[in-house]
C-alpha positions in Angstrom: -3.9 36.4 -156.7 -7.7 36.2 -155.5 -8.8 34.4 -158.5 -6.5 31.7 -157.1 -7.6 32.1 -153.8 -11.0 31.9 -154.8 -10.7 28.5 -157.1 -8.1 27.3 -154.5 -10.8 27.5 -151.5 -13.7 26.3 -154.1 -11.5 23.1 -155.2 -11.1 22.0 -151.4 -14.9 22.5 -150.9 -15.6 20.1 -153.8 -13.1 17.7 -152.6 -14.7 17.9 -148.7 -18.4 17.7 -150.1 -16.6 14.6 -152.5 -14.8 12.7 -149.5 -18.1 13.2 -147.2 -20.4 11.8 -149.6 -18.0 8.8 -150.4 -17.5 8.3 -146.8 -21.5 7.8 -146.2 -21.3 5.7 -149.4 -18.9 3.3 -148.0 -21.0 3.4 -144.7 -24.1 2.4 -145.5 -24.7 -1.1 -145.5 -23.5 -0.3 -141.4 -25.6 2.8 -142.0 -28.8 0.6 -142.4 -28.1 -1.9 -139.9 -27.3 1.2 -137.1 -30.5 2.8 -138.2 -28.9 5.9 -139.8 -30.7 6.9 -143.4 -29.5 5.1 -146.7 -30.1 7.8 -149.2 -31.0 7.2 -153.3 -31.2 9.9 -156.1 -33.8 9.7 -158.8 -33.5 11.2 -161.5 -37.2 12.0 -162.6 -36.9 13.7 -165.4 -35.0 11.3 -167.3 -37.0 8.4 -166.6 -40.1 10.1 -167.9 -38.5 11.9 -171.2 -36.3 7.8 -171.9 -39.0 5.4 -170.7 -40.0 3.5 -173.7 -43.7 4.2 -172.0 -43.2 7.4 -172.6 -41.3 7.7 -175.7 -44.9 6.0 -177.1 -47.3 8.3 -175.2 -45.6 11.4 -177.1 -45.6 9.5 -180.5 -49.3 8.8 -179.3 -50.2 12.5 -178.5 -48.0 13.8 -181.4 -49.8 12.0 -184.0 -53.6 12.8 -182.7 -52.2 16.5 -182.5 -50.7 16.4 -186.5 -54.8 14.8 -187.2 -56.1 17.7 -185.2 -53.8 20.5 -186.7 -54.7 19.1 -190.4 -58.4 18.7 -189.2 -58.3 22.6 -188.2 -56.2 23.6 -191.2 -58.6 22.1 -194.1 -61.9 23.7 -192.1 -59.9 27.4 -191.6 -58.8 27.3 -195.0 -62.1 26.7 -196.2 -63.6 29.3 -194.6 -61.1 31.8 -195.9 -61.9 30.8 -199.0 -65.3 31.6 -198.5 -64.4 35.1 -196.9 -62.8 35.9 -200.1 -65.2 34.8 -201.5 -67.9 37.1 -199.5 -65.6 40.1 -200.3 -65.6 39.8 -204.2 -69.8 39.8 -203.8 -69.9 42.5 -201.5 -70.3 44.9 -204.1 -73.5 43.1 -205.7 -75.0 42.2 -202.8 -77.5 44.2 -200.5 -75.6 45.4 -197.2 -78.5 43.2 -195.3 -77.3 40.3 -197.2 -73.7 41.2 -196.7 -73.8 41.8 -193.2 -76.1 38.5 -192.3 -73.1 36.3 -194.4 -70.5 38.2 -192.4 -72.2 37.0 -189.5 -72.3 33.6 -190.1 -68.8 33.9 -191.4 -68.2 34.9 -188.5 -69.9 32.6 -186.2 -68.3 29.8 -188.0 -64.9 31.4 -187.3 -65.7 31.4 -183.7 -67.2 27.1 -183.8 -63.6 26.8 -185.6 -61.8 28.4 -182.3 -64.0 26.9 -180.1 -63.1 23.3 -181.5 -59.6 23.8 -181.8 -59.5 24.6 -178.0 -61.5 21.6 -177.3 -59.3 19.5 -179.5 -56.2 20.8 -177.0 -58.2 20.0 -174.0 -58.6 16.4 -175.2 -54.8 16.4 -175.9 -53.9 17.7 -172.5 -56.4 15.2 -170.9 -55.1 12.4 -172.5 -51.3 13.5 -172.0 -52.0 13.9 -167.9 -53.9 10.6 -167.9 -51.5 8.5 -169.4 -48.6 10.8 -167.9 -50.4 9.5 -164.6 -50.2 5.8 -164.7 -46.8 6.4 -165.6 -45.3 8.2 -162.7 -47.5 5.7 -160.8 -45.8 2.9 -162.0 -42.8 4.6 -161.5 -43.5 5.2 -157.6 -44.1 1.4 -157.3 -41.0 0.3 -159.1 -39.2 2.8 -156.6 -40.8 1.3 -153.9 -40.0 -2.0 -155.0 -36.1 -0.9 -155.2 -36.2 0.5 -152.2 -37.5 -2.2 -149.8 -34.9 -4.3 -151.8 -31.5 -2.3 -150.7 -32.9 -0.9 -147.7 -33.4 2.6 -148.9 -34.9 4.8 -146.3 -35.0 8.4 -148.5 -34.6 8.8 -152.3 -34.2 12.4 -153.5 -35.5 14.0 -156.7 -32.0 14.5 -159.0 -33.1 18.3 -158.9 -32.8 18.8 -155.3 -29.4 17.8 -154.8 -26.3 19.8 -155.9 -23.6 17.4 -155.6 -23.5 13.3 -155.1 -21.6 10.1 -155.6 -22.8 8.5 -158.5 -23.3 5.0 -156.8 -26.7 6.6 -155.0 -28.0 7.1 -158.8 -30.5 4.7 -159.0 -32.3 6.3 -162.1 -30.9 3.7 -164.6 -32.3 0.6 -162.2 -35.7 2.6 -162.4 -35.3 2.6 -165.9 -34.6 -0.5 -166.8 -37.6 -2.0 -164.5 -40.2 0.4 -165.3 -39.4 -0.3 -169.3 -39.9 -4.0 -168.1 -42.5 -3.7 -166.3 -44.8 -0.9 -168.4 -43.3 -1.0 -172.2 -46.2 0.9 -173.0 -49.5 3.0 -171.6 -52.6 3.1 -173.5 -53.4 6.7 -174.1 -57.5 7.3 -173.8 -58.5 10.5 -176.0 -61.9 11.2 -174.3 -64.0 14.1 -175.2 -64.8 16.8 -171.9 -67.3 14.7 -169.7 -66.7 11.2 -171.6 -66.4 8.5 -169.2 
């Protein structure tokens, strides 16, 4: 009996929170003439994992990263090679000799490390950069949309629980930003490269 209590009450909340947000929907073309706030959601997440922009600056990042990885794999793999190689001649060589190729072995190991790391940097570099002028061009095709229908607030989709789907105006930014930017050149620069 308090189970249906329970989704009794929660059904009438949904359909209050429902009837409130299509009331203000219905409202506000009066709503921006009377000064009142005409709210948008935006969906930001969408927009920068289904922009065509986008979809290329992962195919962009993903394909220096595959280079990089394969770059990495055929230096690591030589180098293991010539550990194996070190350990079979370990027994005819002088411990001096042994220890000084260790060394370098080793040294080489760590440059190996060292330039994968700076290999990621680049890829992280180049991901924010490009990321960038995307969620610029975003805010300015926002912008645009909102001068257009008299929008006074738009609300990340993540902050808001419930809402009537006609203040979604993620597909609109969509469609313009795919218009406007089909694609953003993605720079791989080296640390300090200008």
């Amino acid at each position: 009996m308090a189970r249906w209590i329970k989704a009794a009450c929660a059904a009438l909340l949904v359909g209050l929170m429902a009837g409130t947000v299509n009331a203000a929907v219905a409202k506000a073309p009066d709503a921006a003439a009377s000064g009142s706030p005409v709210i948008a959601v935006l969906d930001v997440q969408l927009v920068l994992r289904n922009a065509v922009a986008a979809k290329g600056i992962r195919t962009a990042i993903d394909a220096r990263r595959k280079g990089f990885e394969d770059e990495i794999e055929l230096v690591r793999k030589d180098l293991k090679a010539e550990e194996q190689k070190l350990r079979q001649q370990s027994t005819i060589l002088s411990p001096e000799a042994a220890n000084e190729r260790r060394r370098v072995l080793e040294t080489k190991f760590s440059d190996l490390r060292r330039k994968a790391e700076q290999r990621r940097g680049t890829l992280d570099r180049a991901f924010v950069g490009a990321t960038r002028k995307l969620r610029t061009e975003i805010a300015r095709v926002l912008t645009q949309l909102m001068a257009e229908r008299k929008i006074t607030i738009t609300l990340a989709r993540t902050a808001v629980l419930v809402f009537d789907e006609r203040l979604n105006v993620t597909s609109e930014v969509l469609k313009r930003l795919d218009k406007n930017l089909p694609n953003v050149t993605v720079e791989f620069k080296k640390p300090g490269e200008k």
